[in-house]
N, C-alpha and C positions, 0 to 999 in steps of 0.2 A: 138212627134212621135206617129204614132199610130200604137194600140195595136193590132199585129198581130193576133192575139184568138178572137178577137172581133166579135162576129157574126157567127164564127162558131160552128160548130155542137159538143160533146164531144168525137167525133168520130175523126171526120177529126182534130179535135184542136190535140191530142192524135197522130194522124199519121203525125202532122206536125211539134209536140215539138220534134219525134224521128228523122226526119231528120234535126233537126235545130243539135239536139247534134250529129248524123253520120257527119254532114259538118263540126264540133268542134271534131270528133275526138274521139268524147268517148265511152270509152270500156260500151258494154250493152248498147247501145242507148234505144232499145226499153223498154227493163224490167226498165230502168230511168225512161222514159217518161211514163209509165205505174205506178208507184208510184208517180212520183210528180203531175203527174193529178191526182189520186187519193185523194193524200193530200188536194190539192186545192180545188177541191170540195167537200170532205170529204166523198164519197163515195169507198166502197169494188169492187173487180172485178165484181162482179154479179151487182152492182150498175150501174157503167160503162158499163154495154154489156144492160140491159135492160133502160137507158137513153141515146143511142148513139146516137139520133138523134136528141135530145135535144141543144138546144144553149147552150151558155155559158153565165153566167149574165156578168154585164158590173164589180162586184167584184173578181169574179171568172176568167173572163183573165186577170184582172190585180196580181191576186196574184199568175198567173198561169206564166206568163211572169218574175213575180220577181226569183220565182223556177227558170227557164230557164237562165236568165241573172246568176244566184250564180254557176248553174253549169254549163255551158260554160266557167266562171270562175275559174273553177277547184276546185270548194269547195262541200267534198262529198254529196251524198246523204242524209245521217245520217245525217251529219252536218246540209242540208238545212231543216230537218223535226223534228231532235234535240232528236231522239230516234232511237235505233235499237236494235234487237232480237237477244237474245247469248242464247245457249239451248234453245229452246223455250221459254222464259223469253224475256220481253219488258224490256230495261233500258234507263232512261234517261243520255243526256249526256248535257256536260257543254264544255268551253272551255279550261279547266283543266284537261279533262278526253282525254285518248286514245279513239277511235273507237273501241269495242269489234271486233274481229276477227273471222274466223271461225276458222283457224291456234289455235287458243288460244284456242279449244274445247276441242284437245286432250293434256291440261293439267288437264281439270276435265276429261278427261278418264282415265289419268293414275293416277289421285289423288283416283276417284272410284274405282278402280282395287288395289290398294297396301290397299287402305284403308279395303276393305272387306276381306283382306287375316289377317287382326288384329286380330279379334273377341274378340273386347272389350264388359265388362260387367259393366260399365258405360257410361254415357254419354260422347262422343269423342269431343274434343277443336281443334282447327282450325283456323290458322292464315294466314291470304294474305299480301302476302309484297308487297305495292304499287302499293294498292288495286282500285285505280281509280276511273270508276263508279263503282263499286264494285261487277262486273260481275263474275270472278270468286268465290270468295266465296259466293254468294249467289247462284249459280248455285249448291255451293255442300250444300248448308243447304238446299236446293230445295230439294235433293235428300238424304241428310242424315236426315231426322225429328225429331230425338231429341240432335243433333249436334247444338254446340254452336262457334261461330265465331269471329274472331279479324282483321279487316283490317286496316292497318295503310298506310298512305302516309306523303308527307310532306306539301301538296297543303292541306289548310282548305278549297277551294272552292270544290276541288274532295272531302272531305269527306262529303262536304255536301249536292253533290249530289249521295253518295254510300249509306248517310241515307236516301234521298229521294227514293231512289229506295228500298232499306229494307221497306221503313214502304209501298210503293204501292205495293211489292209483298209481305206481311203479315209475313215478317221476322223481325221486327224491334227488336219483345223481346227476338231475339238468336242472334241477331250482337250487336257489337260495333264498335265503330271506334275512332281511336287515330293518333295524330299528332306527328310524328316520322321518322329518318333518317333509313330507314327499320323498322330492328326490337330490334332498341335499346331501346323503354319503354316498353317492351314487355317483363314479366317475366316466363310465361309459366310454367309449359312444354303443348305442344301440341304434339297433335296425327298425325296430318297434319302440313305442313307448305308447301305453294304455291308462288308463284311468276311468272310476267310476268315484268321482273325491264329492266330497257331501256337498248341495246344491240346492238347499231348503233354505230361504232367508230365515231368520232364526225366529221373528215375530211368526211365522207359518208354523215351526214344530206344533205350537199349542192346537192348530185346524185338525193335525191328521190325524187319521184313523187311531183310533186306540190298540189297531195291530202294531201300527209303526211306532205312534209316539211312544209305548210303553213297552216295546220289546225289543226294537230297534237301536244301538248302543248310538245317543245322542253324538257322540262326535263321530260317526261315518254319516252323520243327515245334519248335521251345522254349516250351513254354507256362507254365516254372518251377515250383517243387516240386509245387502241386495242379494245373496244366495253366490254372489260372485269370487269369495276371499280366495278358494284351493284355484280356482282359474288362474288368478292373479299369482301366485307363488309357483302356479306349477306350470304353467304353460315357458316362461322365460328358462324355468328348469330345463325343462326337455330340451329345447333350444339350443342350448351350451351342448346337452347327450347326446343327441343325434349326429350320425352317419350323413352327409350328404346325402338326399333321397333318402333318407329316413322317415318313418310318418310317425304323427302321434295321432293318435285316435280317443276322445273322451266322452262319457257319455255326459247327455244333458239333460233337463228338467222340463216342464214343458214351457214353450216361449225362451227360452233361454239361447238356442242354436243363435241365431243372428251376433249377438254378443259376444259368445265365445271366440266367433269365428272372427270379429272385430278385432278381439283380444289376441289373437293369431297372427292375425298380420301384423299389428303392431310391434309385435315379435323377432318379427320377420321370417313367420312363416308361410307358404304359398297355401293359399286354399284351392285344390284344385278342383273339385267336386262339390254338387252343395251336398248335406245333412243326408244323413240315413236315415228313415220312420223307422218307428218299429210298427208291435202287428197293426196296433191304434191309432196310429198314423202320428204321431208325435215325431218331430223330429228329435233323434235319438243319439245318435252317434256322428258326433260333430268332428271334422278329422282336417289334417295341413300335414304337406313334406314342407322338409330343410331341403331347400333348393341350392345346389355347387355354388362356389363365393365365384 
Protein backbone atom coordinates (compact mmCIF):
# COMPACT_ATOMS: atom_id res chain seq x y z
CA UNK A 1 0.00 0.00 0.00
CA UNK A 2 1.27 3.28 -0.43
CA UNK A 3 2.44 5.56 1.75
CA UNK A 4 0.21 8.39 2.07
CA UNK A 5 3.21 11.16 3.32
CA UNK A 6 5.00 10.21 0.41
CA UNK A 7 5.95 13.28 -1.36
CA UNK A 8 4.36 15.58 0.49
CA UNK A 9 5.29 18.83 1.84
CA UNK A 10 5.74 18.90 6.07
CA UNK A 11 3.18 21.15 5.78
CA UNK A 12 0.39 19.63 4.00
CA UNK A 13 1.72 15.82 5.49
CA UNK A 14 1.06 17.72 9.20
CA UNK A 15 -2.52 19.08 7.96
CA UNK A 16 -3.30 15.57 6.68
CA UNK A 17 -2.10 13.25 9.54
CA UNK A 18 -4.85 15.87 11.70
CA UNK A 19 -7.57 14.94 9.54
CA UNK A 20 -6.72 11.17 9.28
CA UNK A 21 -7.08 11.27 13.40
CA UNK A 22 -10.49 13.96 13.31
CA UNK A 23 -11.94 10.98 10.90
CA UNK A 24 -10.53 8.34 13.93
CA UNK A 25 -12.16 10.40 16.33
CA UNK A 26 -9.44 11.72 18.39
CA UNK A 27 -9.67 14.10 20.94
CA UNK A 28 -6.80 17.01 20.04
CA UNK A 29 -6.41 15.88 16.44
CA UNK A 30 -4.38 18.72 15.64
CA UNK A 31 -1.85 19.20 18.88
CA UNK A 32 -1.33 14.98 18.00
CA UNK A 33 -0.57 15.44 14.72
CA UNK A 34 1.60 18.36 15.59
CA UNK A 35 3.84 16.22 17.93
CA UNK A 36 3.91 13.06 16.22
CA UNK A 37 5.31 14.87 13.08
CA UNK A 38 7.36 16.48 15.12
CA UNK A 39 8.83 13.18 16.43
CA UNK A 40 9.20 11.77 13.06
CA UNK A 41 11.32 14.09 11.91
CA UNK A 42 12.86 15.13 14.96
CA UNK A 43 12.23 18.68 14.63
CA UNK A 44 10.86 21.55 17.33
CA UNK A 45 7.86 23.85 16.32
CA UNK A 46 10.08 26.60 14.92
CA UNK A 47 11.66 23.65 12.84
CA UNK A 48 8.35 22.80 11.33
CA UNK A 49 7.13 26.38 10.47
CA UNK A 50 10.54 27.36 8.76
CA UNK A 51 10.69 23.57 6.73
CA UNK A 52 7.17 23.61 5.74
CA UNK A 53 7.59 23.46 2.42
CA UNK A 54 10.05 20.86 2.51
CA UNK A 55 9.09 17.18 1.47
CA UNK A 56 9.19 14.55 3.38
CA UNK A 57 12.05 11.79 2.88
CA UNK A 58 10.95 8.36 1.77
CA UNK A 59 12.19 7.50 5.98
CA UNK A 60 10.44 10.08 7.52
CA UNK A 61 6.71 9.04 5.88
CA UNK A 62 7.25 5.82 6.77
CA UNK A 63 7.91 6.49 10.35
CA UNK A 64 5.41 9.12 10.13
CA UNK A 65 2.70 6.66 8.98
CA UNK A 66 3.76 4.07 11.69
CA UNK A 67 2.90 7.12 14.38
CA UNK A 68 -0.46 7.35 12.60
CA UNK A 69 -1.38 3.75 12.23
CA UNK A 70 -0.60 3.25 16.69
CA UNK A 71 -2.66 6.19 17.23
CA UNK A 72 -5.75 5.51 15.30
CA UNK A 73 -5.30 2.48 17.16
CA UNK A 74 -5.94 3.99 20.35
CA UNK A 75 -2.45 3.86 21.87
CA UNK A 76 -1.39 7.25 23.50
CA UNK A 77 0.67 9.64 22.37
CA UNK A 78 3.37 9.12 25.18
CA UNK A 79 2.95 5.67 24.59
CA UNK A 80 3.94 6.14 20.74
CA UNK A 81 7.12 8.58 21.60
CA UNK A 82 7.71 6.53 24.99
CA UNK A 83 8.24 9.96 27.09
CA UNK A 84 6.19 12.63 28.59
CA UNK A 85 6.49 15.94 30.83
CA UNK A 86 5.10 15.91 34.50
CA UNK A 87 6.25 19.44 36.28
CA UNK A 88 8.28 20.51 33.63
CA UNK A 89 10.50 17.38 33.97
CA UNK A 90 10.90 14.73 30.77
CA UNK A 91 10.25 11.08 32.09
CA UNK A 92 10.65 8.01 30.34
CA UNK A 93 8.10 5.39 30.40
CA UNK A 94 8.05 1.66 30.01
CA UNK A 95 5.16 -0.54 29.72
CA UNK A 96 4.99 -1.03 33.42
CA UNK A 97 4.67 2.60 34.14
CA UNK A 98 1.32 4.74 34.32
CA UNK A 99 1.21 7.75 31.81
CA UNK A 100 2.09 10.65 34.28
CA UNK A 101 -0.99 12.86 34.57
CA UNK A 102 -1.62 16.41 34.83
CA UNK A 103 -4.40 15.33 37.54
CA UNK A 104 -1.48 13.75 39.41
CA UNK A 105 0.33 17.46 39.67
CA UNK A 106 -1.64 18.65 42.36
CA UNK A 107 -0.26 15.89 44.66
CA UNK A 108 3.12 17.49 44.49
CA UNK A 109 1.23 20.69 45.14
CA UNK A 110 -0.16 19.58 48.10
CA UNK A 111 2.89 17.51 49.06
CA UNK A 112 4.92 21.13 48.61
CA UNK A 113 2.37 23.17 50.66
CA UNK A 114 2.24 20.71 53.98
CA UNK A 115 5.77 20.11 53.47
CA UNK A 116 6.96 23.98 53.78
CA UNK A 117 4.52 24.36 56.76
CA UNK A 118 7.32 21.61 58.61
CA UNK A 119 10.34 23.83 58.98
CA UNK A 120 12.77 21.14 59.38
CA UNK A 121 16.45 21.68 60.34
CA UNK A 122 17.67 18.57 58.62
CA UNK A 123 17.56 17.06 55.70
CA UNK A 124 13.68 15.77 54.95
CA UNK A 125 13.05 11.83 53.74
CA UNK A 126 10.47 11.24 51.24
CA UNK A 127 8.77 8.04 50.27
CA UNK A 128 6.34 7.38 47.00
CA UNK A 129 4.22 4.38 47.27
CA UNK A 130 4.06 2.94 43.73
CA UNK A 131 6.36 5.10 42.57
CA UNK A 132 6.15 4.03 38.68
CA UNK A 133 8.11 6.11 36.36
CA UNK A 134 9.04 7.71 39.31
CA UNK A 135 7.43 11.14 38.39
CA UNK A 136 6.17 12.05 41.67
CA UNK A 137 8.94 11.85 43.77
CA UNK A 138 11.41 13.13 41.56
CA UNK A 139 9.30 16.19 40.92
CA UNK A 140 9.49 16.83 44.64
CA UNK A 141 13.47 16.37 44.91
CA UNK A 142 13.35 18.70 41.88
CA UNK A 143 11.93 21.04 44.07
CA UNK A 144 13.17 20.12 47.63
CA UNK A 145 17.35 20.08 46.92
CA UNK A 146 18.61 18.63 49.73
CA UNK A 147 15.50 16.05 50.13
CA UNK A 148 16.33 12.52 49.85
CA UNK A 149 13.77 9.89 48.45
CA UNK A 150 12.28 6.23 48.54
CA UNK A 151 10.18 4.90 45.66
CA UNK A 152 8.96 1.54 45.94
CA UNK A 153 6.83 -0.55 43.53
CA UNK A 154 6.19 -4.02 43.00
CA UNK A 155 7.09 -4.10 39.03
CA UNK A 156 11.26 -4.44 38.75
CA UNK A 157 10.72 -3.19 35.27
CA UNK A 158 8.91 0.30 36.64
CA UNK A 159 11.85 0.58 39.09
CA UNK A 160 14.10 0.42 36.41
CA UNK A 161 12.71 2.88 34.54
CA UNK A 162 12.04 5.38 37.75
CA UNK A 163 16.17 4.93 38.13
CA UNK A 164 16.60 5.63 34.51
CA UNK A 165 14.77 8.68 34.81
CA UNK A 166 16.71 9.74 38.28
CA UNK A 167 20.16 9.43 36.93
CA UNK A 168 18.72 11.64 33.38
CA UNK A 169 17.38 14.18 35.64
CA UNK A 170 20.68 14.29 37.97
CA UNK A 171 18.69 12.94 40.97
CA UNK A 172 20.28 9.52 41.06
CA UNK A 173 22.38 10.18 44.33
CA UNK A 174 19.06 11.36 46.46
CA UNK A 175 16.75 8.48 45.29
CA UNK A 176 16.41 5.05 45.71
CA UNK A 177 14.30 2.44 44.78
CA UNK A 178 13.01 -0.73 46.30
CA UNK A 179 10.85 -3.68 45.47
CA UNK A 180 7.81 -3.81 47.69
CA UNK A 181 4.02 -4.38 48.38
CA UNK A 182 3.73 -0.46 49.00
CA UNK A 183 5.55 0.27 51.84
CA UNK A 184 6.13 -2.79 53.58
CA UNK A 185 10.41 -2.88 53.32
CA UNK A 186 10.25 0.47 54.12
CA UNK A 187 11.38 1.49 57.66
CA UNK A 188 11.37 5.11 57.83
CA UNK A 189 10.29 7.50 59.28
CA UNK A 190 9.70 9.96 56.64
CA UNK A 191 8.79 13.58 56.35
CA UNK A 192 6.47 13.02 53.33
CA UNK A 193 4.94 10.02 52.17
CA UNK A 194 3.07 10.07 48.60
CA UNK A 195 1.14 7.92 46.53
CA UNK A 196 -0.86 7.72 43.24
CA UNK A 197 -1.78 3.53 44.15
CA UNK A 198 -4.37 2.13 41.56
CA UNK A 199 -8.08 3.20 42.47
CA UNK A 200 -10.37 1.85 39.51
CA UNK A 201 -12.76 -0.68 41.09
CA UNK A 202 -11.86 -3.51 38.97
CA UNK A 203 -15.55 -4.20 37.43
CA UNK A 204 -14.65 -0.35 35.99
CA UNK A 205 -11.27 -1.36 34.04
CA UNK A 206 -13.46 -2.88 31.34
CA UNK A 207 -15.51 1.04 30.98
CA UNK A 208 -12.17 3.03 30.15
CA UNK A 209 -10.97 4.51 27.45
CA UNK A 210 -9.07 2.18 25.22
CA UNK A 211 -5.99 4.46 26.00
CA UNK A 212 -6.00 3.47 29.49
CA UNK A 213 -7.38 0.04 29.54
CA UNK A 214 -5.02 -1.21 26.94
CA UNK A 215 -1.97 0.56 27.50
CA UNK A 216 -2.03 1.35 30.96
CA UNK A 217 -0.13 -1.68 33.06
CA UNK A 218 -3.44 -3.16 34.80
CA UNK A 219 -1.91 -3.30 38.15
CA UNK A 220 -1.11 0.61 38.68
CA UNK A 221 -5.26 1.10 37.73
CA UNK A 222 -6.60 -2.26 39.97
CA UNK A 223 -7.90 -0.74 42.95
CA UNK A 224 -10.11 -4.28 43.64
CA UNK A 225 -13.97 -4.66 43.89
CA UNK A 226 -14.61 -0.93 45.72
CA UNK A 227 -11.39 0.73 44.05
CA UNK A 228 -10.43 1.05 47.90
CA UNK A 229 -7.68 -2.26 48.44
CA UNK A 230 -4.05 0.17 48.18
CA UNK A 231 -6.05 2.67 50.61
CA UNK A 232 -6.47 0.07 52.91
CA UNK A 233 -2.75 -1.57 52.98
CA UNK A 234 -1.10 1.66 52.57
CA UNK A 235 -2.53 4.38 54.57
CA UNK A 236 -1.90 2.12 58.25
CA UNK A 237 1.57 1.87 56.40
CA UNK A 238 2.53 5.35 56.41
CA UNK A 239 1.14 5.56 59.75
CA UNK A 240 3.92 3.43 61.53
CA UNK A 241 6.75 5.83 58.70
CA UNK A 242 5.88 8.84 59.57
CA UNK A 243 7.79 11.68 61.44
CA UNK A 244 5.47 13.24 63.87
CA UNK A 245 3.97 16.12 61.74
CA UNK A 246 4.62 14.02 58.89
CA UNK A 247 2.02 14.28 56.08
CA UNK A 248 1.04 11.64 53.57
CA UNK A 249 -0.65 12.88 50.64
CA UNK A 250 -2.47 10.51 48.02
CA UNK A 251 -4.09 10.88 45.10
CA UNK A 252 -7.73 10.08 44.48
CA UNK A 253 -10.38 8.93 41.81
CA UNK A 254 -13.33 10.89 41.33
CA UNK A 255 -15.87 10.59 44.56
CA UNK A 256 -13.42 8.70 46.21
CA UNK A 257 -11.78 11.83 48.62
CA UNK A 258 -14.45 11.60 51.48
CA UNK A 259 -13.49 7.77 52.01
CA UNK A 260 -10.05 8.06 52.03
CA UNK A 261 -9.95 10.70 54.26
CA UNK A 262 -12.50 8.23 56.51
CA UNK A 263 -9.83 5.75 56.14
CA UNK A 264 -7.26 8.30 57.69
CA UNK A 265 -8.47 8.96 60.64
CA UNK A 266 -9.24 5.73 61.43
CA UNK A 267 -5.66 5.41 61.24
CA UNK A 268 -5.20 7.82 63.24
CA UNK A 269 -4.32 10.42 61.20
CA UNK A 270 -5.42 14.12 61.66
CA UNK A 271 -7.10 15.57 58.42
CA UNK A 272 -6.39 18.84 58.55
CA UNK A 273 -7.41 20.47 55.35
CA UNK A 274 -10.09 19.19 53.11
CA UNK A 275 -9.18 17.65 49.45
CA UNK A 276 -7.20 19.48 46.66
CA UNK A 277 -9.15 19.70 42.90
CA UNK A 278 -7.39 19.48 40.38
CA UNK A 279 -7.74 21.65 37.10
CA UNK A 280 -11.40 19.78 36.66
CA UNK A 281 -12.32 20.27 39.89
CA UNK A 282 -12.27 16.76 41.09
CA UNK A 283 -11.00 16.34 44.23
CA UNK A 284 -7.70 15.05 43.82
CA UNK A 285 -5.21 15.13 46.35
CA UNK A 286 -6.57 13.67 49.58
CA UNK A 287 -3.85 14.38 52.33
CA UNK A 288 -3.52 13.94 56.90
CA UNK A 289 -0.30 14.69 59.30
CA UNK A 290 0.81 12.09 62.14
CA UNK A 291 -0.08 14.41 64.89
CA UNK A 292 2.82 14.11 68.24
CA UNK A 293 1.46 11.03 70.66
Amino acid sequence: MKNPFTGQSIESARRALAAQLRSAQIDEAELDARILISAALGLDLTGLIAQATRPLTTAEASRLVQHAQRRIAGEPVARILGVREFWGLSFRLSEATLVPRPDTETIVERALEMFREQQLSRPPRIADIGTGSGAILLALLHEIPDAFGVGTDLSLNALETARDNAAALGLADRAAFVACSYAAALRGPFDLMVSNPPYIPSGEIPKLSIEVREHDPHLALDGGNDGYDAYRALIPQATERLVPGGALIVEAGQGQARDIGTLMIAAALSVDRPPKADLGGILRAVSARKMPP
